[in-house]
TORKOLNU-558929 format. One record per atom (N, C-alpha, C): x negated, y negated, z. Coordinates in steps of 0.2 Angstrom, whole numbers, padded with zeros to 4 digits, always signed. Atoms other than C-alpha are relative to their C-alpha. Layout:
% TORKOLNU-558929
XYZ
...
% end
This chain:
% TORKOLNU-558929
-0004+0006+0000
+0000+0000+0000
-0004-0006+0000
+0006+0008-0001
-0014-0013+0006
-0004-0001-0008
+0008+0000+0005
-0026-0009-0011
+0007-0001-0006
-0005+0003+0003
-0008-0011-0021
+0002-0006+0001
+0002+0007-0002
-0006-0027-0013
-0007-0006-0001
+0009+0002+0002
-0024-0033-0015
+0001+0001-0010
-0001+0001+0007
-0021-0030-0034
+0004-0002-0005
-0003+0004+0002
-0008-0038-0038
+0000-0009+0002
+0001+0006-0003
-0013-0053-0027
-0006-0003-0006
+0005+0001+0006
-0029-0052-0041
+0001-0002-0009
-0003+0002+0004
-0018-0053-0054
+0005-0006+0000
-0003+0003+0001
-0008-0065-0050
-0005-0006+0001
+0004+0006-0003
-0023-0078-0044
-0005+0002-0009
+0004+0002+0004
-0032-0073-0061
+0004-0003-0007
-0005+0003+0005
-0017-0075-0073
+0004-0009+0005
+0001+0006-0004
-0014-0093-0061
-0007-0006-0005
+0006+0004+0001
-0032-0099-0065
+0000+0001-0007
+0001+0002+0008
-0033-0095-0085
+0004-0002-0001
-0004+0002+0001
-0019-0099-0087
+0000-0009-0001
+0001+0008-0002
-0021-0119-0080
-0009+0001-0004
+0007+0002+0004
-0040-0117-0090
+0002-0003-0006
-0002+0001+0007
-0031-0120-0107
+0002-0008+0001
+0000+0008-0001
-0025-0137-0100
-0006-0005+0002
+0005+0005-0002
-0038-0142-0092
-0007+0001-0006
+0003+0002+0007
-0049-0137-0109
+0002-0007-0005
-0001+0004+0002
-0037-0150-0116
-0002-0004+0003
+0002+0006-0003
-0040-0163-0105
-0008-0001+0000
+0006+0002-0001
-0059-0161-0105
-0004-0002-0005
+0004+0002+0005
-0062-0161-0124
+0002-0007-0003
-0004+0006+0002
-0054-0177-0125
-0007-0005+0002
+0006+0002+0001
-0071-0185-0119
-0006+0006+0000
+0005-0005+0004
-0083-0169-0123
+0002+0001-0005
-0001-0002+0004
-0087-0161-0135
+0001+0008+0001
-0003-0006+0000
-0081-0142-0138
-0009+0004+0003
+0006-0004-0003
-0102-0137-0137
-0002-0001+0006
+0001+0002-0005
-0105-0147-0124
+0001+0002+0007
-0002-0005-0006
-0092-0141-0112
+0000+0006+0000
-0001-0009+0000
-0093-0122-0117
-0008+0001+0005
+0006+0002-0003
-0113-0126-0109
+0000-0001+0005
+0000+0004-0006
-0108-0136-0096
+0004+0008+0006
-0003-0007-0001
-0096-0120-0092
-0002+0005+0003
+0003-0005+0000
-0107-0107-0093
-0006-0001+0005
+0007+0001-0004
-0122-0115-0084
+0004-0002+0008
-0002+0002-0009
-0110-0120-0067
+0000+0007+0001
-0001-0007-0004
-0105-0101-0066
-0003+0004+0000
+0006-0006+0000
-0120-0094-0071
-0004-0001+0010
+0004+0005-0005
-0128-0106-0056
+0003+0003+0007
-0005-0004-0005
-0112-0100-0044
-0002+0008+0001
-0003-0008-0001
-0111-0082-0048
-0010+0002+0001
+0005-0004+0002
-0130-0078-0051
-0007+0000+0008
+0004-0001-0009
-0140-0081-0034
+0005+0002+0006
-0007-0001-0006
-0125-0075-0023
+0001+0010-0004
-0003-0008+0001
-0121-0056-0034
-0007+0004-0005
+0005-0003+0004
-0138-0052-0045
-0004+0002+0007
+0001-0001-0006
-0147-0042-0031
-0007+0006-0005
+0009-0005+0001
-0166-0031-0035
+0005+0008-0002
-0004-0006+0002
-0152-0014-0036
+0003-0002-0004
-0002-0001+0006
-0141-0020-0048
-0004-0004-0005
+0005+0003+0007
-0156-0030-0059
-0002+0005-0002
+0001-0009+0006
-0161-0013-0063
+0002+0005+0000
-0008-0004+0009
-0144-0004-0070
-0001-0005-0002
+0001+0006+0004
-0145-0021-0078
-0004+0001-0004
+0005-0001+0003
-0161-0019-0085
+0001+0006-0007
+0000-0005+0005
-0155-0003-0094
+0005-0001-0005
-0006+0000+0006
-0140-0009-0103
-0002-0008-0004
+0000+0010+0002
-0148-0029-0109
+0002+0000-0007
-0002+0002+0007
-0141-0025-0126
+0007-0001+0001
-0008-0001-0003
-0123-0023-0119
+0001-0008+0002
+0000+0010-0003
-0126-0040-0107
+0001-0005-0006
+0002+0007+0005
-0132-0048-0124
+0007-0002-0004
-0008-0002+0003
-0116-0041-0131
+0004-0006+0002
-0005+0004-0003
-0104-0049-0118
-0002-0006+0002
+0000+0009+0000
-0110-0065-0117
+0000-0003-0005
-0001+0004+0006
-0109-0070-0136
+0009+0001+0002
-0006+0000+0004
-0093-0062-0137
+0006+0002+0007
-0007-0001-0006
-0082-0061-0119
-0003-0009+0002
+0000+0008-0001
-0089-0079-0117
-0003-0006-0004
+0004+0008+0003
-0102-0093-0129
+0007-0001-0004
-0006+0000+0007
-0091-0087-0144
+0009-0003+0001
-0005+0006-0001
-0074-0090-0138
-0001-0003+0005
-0002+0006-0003
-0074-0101-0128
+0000-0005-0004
+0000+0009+0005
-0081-0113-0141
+0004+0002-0003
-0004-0001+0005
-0069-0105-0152
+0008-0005+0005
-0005+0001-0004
-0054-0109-0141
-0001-0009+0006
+0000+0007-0002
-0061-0128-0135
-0001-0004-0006
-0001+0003+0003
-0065-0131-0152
+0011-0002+0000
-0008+0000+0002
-0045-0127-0156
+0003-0008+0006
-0005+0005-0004
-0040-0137-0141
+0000-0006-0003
-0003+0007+0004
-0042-0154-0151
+0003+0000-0003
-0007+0000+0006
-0027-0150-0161
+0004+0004+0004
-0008-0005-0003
-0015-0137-0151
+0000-0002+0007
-0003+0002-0008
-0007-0138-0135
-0003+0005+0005
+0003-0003-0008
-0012-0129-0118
+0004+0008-0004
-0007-0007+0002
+0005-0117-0123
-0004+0005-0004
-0001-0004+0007
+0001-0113-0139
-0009+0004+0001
+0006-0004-0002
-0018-0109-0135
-0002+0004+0004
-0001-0006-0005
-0014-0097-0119
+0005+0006-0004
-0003-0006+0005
+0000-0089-0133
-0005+0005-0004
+0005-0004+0005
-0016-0085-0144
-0005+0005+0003
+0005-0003-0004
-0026-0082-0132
+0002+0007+0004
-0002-0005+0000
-0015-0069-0127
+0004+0007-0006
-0001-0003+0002
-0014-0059-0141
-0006+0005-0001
+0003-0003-0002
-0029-0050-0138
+0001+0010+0003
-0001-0006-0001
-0020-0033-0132
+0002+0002-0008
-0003-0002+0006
-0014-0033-0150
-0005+0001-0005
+0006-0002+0001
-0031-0033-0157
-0001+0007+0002
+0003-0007-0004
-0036-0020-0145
+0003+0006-0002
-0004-0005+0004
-0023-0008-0153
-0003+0001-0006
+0003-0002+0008
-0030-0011-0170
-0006+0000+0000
+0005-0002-0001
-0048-0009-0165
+0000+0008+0003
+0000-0004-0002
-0042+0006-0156
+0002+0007-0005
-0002-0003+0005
-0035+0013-0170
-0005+0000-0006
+0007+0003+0002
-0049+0007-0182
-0006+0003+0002
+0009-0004-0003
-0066+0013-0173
+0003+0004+0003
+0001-0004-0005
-0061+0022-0160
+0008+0009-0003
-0002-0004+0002
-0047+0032-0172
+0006+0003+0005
-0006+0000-0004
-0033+0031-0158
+0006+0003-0003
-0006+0001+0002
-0016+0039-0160
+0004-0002+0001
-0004+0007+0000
-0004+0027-0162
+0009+0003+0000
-0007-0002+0001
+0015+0029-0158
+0003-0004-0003
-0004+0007+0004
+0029+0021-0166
+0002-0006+0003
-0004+0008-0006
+0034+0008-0151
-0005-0005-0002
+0003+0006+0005
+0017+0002-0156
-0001-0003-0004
+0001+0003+0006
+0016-0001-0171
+0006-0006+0000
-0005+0004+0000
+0034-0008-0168
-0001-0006+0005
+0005+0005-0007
+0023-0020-0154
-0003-0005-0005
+0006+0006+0001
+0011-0026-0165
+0005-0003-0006
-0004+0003+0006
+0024-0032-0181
+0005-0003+0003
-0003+0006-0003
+0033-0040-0165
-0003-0006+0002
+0003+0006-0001
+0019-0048-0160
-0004-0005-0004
+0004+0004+0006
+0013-0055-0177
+0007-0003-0003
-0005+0003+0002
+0032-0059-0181
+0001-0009+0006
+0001+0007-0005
+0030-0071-0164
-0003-0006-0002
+0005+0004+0001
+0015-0079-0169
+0002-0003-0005
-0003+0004+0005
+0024-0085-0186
+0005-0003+0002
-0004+0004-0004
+0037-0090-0176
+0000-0006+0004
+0002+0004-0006
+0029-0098-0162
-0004-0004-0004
+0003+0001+0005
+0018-0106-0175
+0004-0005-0006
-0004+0000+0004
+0030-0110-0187
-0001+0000-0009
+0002-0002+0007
+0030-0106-0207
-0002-0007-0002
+0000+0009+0006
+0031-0130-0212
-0006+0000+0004
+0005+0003+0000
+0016-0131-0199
-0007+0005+0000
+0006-0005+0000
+0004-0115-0203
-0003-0004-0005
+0007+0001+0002
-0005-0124-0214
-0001-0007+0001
+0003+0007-0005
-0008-0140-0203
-0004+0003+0005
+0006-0003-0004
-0015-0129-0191
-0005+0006+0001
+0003-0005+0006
-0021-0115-0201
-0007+0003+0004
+0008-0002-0003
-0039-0115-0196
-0002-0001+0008
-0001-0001-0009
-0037-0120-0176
+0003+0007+0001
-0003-0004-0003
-0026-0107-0175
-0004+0007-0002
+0003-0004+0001
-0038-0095-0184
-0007+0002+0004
+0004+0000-0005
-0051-0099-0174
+0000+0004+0006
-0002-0002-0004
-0042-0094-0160
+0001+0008+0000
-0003-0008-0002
-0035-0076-0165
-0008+0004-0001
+0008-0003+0003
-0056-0074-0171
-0001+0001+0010
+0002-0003-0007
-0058-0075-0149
+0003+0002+0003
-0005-0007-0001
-0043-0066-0147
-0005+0006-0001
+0004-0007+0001
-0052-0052-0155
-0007+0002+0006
+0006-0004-0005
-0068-0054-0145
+0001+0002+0006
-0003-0004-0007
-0060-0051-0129
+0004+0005+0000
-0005-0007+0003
-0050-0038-0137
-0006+0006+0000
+0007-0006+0002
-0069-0028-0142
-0004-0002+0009
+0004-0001-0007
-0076-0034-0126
+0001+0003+0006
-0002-0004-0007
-0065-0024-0113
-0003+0009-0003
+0007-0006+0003
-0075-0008-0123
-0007-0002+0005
+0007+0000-0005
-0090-0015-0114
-0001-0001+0006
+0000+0001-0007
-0085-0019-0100
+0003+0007+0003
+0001-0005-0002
-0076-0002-0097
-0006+0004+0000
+0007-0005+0002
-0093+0007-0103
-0006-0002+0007
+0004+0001-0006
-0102-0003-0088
+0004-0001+0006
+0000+0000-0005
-0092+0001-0074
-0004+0002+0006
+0006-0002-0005
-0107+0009-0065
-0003-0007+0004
+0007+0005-0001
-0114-0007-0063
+0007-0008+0005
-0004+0006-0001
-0105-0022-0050
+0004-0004+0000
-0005+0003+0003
-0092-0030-0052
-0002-0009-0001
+0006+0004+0000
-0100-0046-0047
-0004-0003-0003
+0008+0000+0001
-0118-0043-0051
+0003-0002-0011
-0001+0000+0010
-0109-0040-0073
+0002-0007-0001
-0002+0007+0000
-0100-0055-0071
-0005-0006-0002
+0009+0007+0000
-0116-0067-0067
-0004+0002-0006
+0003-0004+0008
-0125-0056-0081
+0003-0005-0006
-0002+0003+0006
-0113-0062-0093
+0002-0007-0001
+0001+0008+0001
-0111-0080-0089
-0009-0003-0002
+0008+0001-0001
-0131-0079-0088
-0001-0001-0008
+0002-0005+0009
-0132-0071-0107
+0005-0005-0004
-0006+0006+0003
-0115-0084-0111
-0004-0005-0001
+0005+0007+0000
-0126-0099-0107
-0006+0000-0004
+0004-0003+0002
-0142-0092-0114
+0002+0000-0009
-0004+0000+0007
-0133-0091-0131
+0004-0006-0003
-0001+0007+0003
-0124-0106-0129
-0005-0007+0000
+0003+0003+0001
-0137-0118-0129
-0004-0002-0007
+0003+0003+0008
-0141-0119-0150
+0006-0004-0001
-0006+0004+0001
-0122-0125-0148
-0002-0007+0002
+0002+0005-0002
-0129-0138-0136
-0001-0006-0004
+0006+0004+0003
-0144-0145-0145
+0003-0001-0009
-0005+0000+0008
-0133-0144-0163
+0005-0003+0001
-0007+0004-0001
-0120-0155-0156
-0003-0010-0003
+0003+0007+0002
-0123-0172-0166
+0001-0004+0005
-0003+0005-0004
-0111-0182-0153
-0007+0003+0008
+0005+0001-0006
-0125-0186-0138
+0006+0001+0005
-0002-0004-0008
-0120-0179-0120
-0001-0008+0004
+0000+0006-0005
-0114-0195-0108
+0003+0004+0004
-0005-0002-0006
-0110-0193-0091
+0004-0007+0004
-0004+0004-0003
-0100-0208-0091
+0007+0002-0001
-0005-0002+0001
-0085-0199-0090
+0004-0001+0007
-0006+0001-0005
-0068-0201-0079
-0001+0008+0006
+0000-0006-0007
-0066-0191-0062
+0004+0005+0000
-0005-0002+0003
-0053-0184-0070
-0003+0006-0004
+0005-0006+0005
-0065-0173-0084
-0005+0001+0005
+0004-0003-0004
-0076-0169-0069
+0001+0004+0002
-0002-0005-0004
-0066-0161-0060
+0003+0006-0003
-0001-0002+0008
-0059-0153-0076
-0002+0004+0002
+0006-0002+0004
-0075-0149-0079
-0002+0007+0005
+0003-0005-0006
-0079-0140-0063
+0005+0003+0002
-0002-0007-0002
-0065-0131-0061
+0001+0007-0006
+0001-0004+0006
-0067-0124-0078
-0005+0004+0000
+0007-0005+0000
-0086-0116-0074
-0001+0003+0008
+0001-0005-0004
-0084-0112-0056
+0006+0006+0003
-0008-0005-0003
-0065-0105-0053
+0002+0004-0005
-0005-0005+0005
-0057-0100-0071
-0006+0005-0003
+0003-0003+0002
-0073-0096-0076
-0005+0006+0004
+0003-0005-0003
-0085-0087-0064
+0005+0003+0004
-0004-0005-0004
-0073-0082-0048
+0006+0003-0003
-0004-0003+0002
-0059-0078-0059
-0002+0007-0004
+0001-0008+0003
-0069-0065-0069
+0000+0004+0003
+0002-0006-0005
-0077-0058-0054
+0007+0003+0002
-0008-0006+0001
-0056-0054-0051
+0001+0004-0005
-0004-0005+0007
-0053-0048-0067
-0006+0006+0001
+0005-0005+0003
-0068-0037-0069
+0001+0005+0007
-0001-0002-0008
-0064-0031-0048
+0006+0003-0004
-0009-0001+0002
-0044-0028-0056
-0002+0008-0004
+0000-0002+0006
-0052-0021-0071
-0003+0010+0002
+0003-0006-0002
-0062-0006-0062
+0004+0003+0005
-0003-0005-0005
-0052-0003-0046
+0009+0002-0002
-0007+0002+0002
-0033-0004-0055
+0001+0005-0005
-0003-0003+0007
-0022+0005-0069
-0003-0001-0006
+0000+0002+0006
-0025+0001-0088
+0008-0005+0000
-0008+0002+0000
-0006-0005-0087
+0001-0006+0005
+0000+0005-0004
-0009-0015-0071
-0003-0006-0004
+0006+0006+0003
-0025-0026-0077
+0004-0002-0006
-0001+0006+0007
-0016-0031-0094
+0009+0000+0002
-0003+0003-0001
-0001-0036-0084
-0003-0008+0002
+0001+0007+0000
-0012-0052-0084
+0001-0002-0007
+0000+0002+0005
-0010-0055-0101
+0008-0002-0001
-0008+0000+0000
+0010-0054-0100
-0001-0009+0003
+0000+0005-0005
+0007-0068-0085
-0005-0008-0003
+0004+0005+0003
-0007-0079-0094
+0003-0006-0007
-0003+0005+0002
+0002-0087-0107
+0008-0002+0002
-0006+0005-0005
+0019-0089-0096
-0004-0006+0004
+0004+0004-0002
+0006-0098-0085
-0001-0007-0004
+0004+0006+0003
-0003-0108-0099
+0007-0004-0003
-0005+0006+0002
+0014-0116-0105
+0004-0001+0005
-0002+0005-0004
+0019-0118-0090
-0002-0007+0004
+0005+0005+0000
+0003-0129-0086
+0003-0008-0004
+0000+0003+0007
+0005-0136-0101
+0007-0005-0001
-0006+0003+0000
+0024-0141-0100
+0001-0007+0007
+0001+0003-0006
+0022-0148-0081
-0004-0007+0001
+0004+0008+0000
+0007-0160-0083
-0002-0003-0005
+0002+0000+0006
+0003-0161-0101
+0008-0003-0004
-0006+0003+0002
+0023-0165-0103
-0002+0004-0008
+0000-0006+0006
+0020-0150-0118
+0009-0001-0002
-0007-0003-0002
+0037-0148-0125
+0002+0007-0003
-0004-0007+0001
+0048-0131-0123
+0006+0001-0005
-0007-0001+0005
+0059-0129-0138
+0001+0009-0002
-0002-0004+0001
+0068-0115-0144
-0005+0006-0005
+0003-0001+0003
+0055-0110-0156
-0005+0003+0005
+0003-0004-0003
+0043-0108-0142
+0001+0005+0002
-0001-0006-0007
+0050-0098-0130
+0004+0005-0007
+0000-0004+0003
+0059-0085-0145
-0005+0003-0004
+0003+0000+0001
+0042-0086-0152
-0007+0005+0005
+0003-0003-0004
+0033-0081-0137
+0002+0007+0005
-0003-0006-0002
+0046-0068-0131
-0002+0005-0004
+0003-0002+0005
+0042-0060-0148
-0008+0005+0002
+0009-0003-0001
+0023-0058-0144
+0001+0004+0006
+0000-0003-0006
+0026-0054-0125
+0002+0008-0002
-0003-0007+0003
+0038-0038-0133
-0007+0005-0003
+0005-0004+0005
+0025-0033-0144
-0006+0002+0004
+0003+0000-0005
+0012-0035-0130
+0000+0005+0005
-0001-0006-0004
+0021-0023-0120
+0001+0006-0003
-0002-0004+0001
+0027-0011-0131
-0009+0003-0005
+0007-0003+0004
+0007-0010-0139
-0003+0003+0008
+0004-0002-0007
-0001-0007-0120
+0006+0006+0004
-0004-0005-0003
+0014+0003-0112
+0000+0008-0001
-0002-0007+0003
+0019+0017-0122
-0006+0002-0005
+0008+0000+0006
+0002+0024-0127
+0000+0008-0001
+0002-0008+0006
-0002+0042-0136
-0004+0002+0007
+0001-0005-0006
-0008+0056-0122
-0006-0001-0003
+0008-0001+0001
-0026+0057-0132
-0002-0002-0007
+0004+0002+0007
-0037+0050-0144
-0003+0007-0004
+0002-0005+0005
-0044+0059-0159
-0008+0004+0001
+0005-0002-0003
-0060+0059-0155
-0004-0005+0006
+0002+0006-0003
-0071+0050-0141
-0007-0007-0004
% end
């Protein structure tokens, strides 16, 4: 009872915190830039998580997988994140936690694809709810106004989609200790974003993008991972990606609340759509793959 308690408490505080990250991405890149803050991001968490969880035992399990680390820090964090701070200077909080929420639908079509998954019909009937959402929630007069933001975004949908593969594959190692690794290895990688950024870095910014800024690299970012990646090892398959369900309810309701986003009918039958397809691809899953 207590360890079912405790993991729902985890879900609800890490779908809470990404959820309010999308808004407060939009409020930050309004004076950063997209490289700038993905940097500034990765170097608060790396800074929080990495003298407090890297310890002399887990540096060497670490040491043996650094092509893994190198992995998940282009692609669970440099890469989208700038993908998904680029976008913020054109879509809303809402609409960027909808995107960013489609990630289990990826996960199916990778899983089906490489890994040669058997696939039931609810899913399939999931993923053509979840792409009929996205046209919806989207809509057919503004897909090509936002065409490219929006593509941007289902490209970091996907990495997060191929990244829970490597993070299952290193559950031997910390939950902690992986975390800081890949903020370390995020940062590490985001730094030719930095130094490529034509717009110069001022710190004459509002109190407002600071606080942004820093609840961005040390809450949604580091302590929220270290929950999910905690969720991800002690939990179901079905529990942990009830954050995904929870994360863009969250992000448009961020979004709606302080950002005065608005909720029209298009949204929310839009986003029902996906959430549908979202469950019916993670729920109802085939007893055994084909091969491992």
């Amino acid at each position: 009872m207590k360890t079912t308690i405790i993991n729902w408490l985890l879900v609800l505080f890490v779908s809470l915190s990404w959820g309010a990250s999308f808004m407060f991405t939009r409020l930050v890149v309004e004076e950063i830039s997209p490289s700038h803050l993905v940097s500034i991001r990765l170097l608060l968490a790396a800074l929080l998580l990495g003298p407090l969880f890297i310890n002399k035992e887990e540096f060497l399990k670490m040491s043996k997988v650094i092509p893994s680390l190198i992995l998940l820090g282009i692609i669970n964090a440099a890469l989208p994140f700038f993908l998904f701070a680029w976008s913020a200077q054109e879509l809303t909080a809402g609409m960027l936690s909808i995107l960013n929420g489609t990630s289990p639908l990826f996960a199916l079509i990778i899983a089906i694809l490489l890994f040669r998954q058997n696939t039931t019909f609810l899913q399939v009937i999931g993923l053509l709810a979840g792409f009929i959402g996205l046209l919806i929630f989207i809509g057919l007069d503004e897909i090509r106004v936002v065409f490219f933001p929006v593509t941007l975004c289902l490209i970091g949908a996907f990495c997060y989609a191929y990244s829970n593969n490597v993070l299952f594959k290193l559950n031997h190692i910390n939950s902690s200790a992986l975390a800081s690794a890949t903020m370390l290895s995020g940062f590490v990688f985001s730094i030719p974003l930095f130094l490529s950024e034509p717009q110069s870095f001022s710190f004459d910014l509002s109190l407002k993008t600071y606080l942004a800024t820093l609840f961005l690299g040390l809450v949604s970012t580091g302590i929220s991972f270290i929950a999910y990646v905690v969720l991800l090892q002690r939990s179901s398959p079905v529990q942990a990606s009830s954050i995904i369900f929870l994360v863009p309810i969250t992000g448009i309701f961020w979004g709606a609340i302080f950002l005065n986003e608005n909720i029209d009918q298009k949204v929310i039958l839009g986003s029902l759509c996906i959430l549908v397809g979202i469950g019916l691809t993670n729920i109802f899953k085939p007893k055994k793959l084909l091969r491992d």
